[in-house]
N, C-alpha and C positions, 0 to 999 in steps of 0.2 A: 227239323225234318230230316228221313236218313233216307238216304239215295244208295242204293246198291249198283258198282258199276258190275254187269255179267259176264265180260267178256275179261276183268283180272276176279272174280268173288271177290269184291273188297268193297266193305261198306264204308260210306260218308256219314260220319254221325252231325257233323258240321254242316253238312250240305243248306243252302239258303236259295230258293226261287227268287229272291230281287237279286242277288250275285250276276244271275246267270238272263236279265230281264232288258231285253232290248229297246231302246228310249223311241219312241213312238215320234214320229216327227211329223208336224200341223201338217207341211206338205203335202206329203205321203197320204194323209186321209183326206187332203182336197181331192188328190189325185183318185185314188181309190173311189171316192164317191161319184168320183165325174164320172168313170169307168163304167160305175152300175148305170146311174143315169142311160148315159151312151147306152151300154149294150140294151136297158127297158124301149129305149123309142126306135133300136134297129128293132127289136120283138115287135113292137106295136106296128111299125113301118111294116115288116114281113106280114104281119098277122094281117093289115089291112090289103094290104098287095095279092093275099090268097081268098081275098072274098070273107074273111071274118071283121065285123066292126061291132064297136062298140056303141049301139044305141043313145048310153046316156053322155057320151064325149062327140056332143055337137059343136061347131062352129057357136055360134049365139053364145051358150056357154063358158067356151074357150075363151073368148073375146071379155066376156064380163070378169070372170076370172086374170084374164091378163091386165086390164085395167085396174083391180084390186092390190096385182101384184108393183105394176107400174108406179101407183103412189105411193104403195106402202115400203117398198124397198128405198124409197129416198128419205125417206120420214125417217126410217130406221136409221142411215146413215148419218143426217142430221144430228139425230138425238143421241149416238154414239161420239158423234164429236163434240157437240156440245158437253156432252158428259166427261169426256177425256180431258176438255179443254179449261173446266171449270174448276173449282178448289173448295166447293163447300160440302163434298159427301162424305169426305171419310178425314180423320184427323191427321191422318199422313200428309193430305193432299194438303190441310191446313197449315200443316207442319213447313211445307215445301211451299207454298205459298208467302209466309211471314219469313224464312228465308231469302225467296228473290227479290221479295221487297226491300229488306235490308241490304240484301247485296245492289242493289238499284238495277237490277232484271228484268223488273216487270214495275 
């Protein structure tokens, strides 16, 4: 790719976008997401507080929805660790498996 800088005329014929590509951190887009989260339920909180509501975002609903959520987020956990925890999906895992056993690890 060639990048001209304007402010010396001088072109980069070299120039690379991974060079110059800031490493994205898990963090940062927990963070980020919580943010929007937050700012959607202060909108929905204001919006309701001015007399607009939302018809189909009743309690009843809410309620069966959080239940959905309530199982299915432990389910998920579960089956994540159980996953992590186990040795027979990928040949790596098998690989590191028949290791700690010969090391007497496991």
């Amino acid at each position: 790719m060639v990048k001209m800088n304007f402010k010396t005329d001088k072109v980069n014929l070299n120039y690379s976008e991974e060079d110059n590509r800031i490493p994205i951190d898990p963090d940062k887009v927990k963070q980020f997401i919580a943010m929007i989260g937050g700012f959607l339920g202060a909108v929905y909180l204001a919006l309701n507080a001015s007399g607009i509501s939302v018809e189909w975002l009743n309690p009843q609903k809410l309620n069966a929805w959080m239940n959905v959520l309530n199982t299915g987020i432990p389910i998920v956990f579960v089956l994540y660790g159980i996953w992590k925890n186990t040795f027979i999906f990928t040949n790596q895992s098998r690989e590191q498996e028949k290791f700690l056993k010969q090391s007497g690890k496991k």
